[in-house]
C-alpha positions in Angstrom: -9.5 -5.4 -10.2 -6.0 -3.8 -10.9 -4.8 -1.8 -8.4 -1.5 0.4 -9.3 0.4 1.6 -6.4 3.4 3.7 -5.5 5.5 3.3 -2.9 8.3 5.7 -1.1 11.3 5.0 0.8 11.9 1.7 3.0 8.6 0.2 1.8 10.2 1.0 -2.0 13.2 -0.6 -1.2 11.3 -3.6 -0.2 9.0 -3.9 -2.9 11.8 -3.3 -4.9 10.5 -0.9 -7.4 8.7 2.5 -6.6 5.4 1.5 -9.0 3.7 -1.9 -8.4 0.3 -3.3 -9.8 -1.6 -5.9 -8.0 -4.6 -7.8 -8.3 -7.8 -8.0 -5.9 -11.1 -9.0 -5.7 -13.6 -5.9 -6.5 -14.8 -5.2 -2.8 -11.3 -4.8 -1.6 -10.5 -2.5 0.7 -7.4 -0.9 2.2 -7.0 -3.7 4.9 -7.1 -6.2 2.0 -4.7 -4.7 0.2 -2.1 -4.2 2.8 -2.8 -7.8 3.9 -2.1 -9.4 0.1 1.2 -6.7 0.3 2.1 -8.5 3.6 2.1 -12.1 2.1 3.9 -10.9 -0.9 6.2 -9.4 0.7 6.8 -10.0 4.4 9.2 -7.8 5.2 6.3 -5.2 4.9 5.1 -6.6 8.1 7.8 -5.4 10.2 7.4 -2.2 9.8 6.1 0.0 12.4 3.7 1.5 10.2 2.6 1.8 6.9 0.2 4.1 6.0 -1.8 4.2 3.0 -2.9 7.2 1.2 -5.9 7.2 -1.2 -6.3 9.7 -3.9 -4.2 11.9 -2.1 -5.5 11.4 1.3 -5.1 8.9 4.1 -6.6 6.2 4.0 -8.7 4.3 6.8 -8.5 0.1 6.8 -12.1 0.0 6.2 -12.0 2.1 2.9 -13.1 0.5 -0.2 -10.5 0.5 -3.3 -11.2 1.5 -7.3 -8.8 0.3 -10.4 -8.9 4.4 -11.0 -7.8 5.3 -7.3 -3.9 6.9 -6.9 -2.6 4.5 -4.2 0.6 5.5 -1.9 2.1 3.4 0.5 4.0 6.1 3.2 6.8 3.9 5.6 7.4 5.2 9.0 9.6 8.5 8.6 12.8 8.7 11.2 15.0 12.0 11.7 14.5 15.0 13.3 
């Protein structure tokens, strides 16, 4: 399945473009994805955290993925 995903600040900058589309097996799931991110680009890895939101809501590892979901990769926020 096609997965299209957006991405915000560092994990943008790493991706290199705010909109991505990647390919996984049907039964994917959030792990998945963030795992075939991580080989694609590495630098993903390094990150403290990365959180995935799903149609608007986080998302846990174990939740399965749809071509028609709206996914969000969120980077760790700094400031104060």
């Amino acid at each position: 399945m096609k997965l299209q995903i957006t991405a915000f600040g560092i994990a943008k900058d790493i991706l290199g473009t705010a909109r991505l589309q990647i390919e996984l097996p049907e039964a994917a799931t959030v792990a998945h994805l963030k795992e075939a991110l991580e080989r694609q680009f590495p630098q993903l890895a390094e990150l403290k955290s990365l959180a995935v939101a799903v149609n608007q809501e986080y998302a846990p590892e174990n939740q399965p993925l749809a071509s028609s979901d709206e996914i969000v990769l969120i980077p760790p926020v700094s400031g104060g």
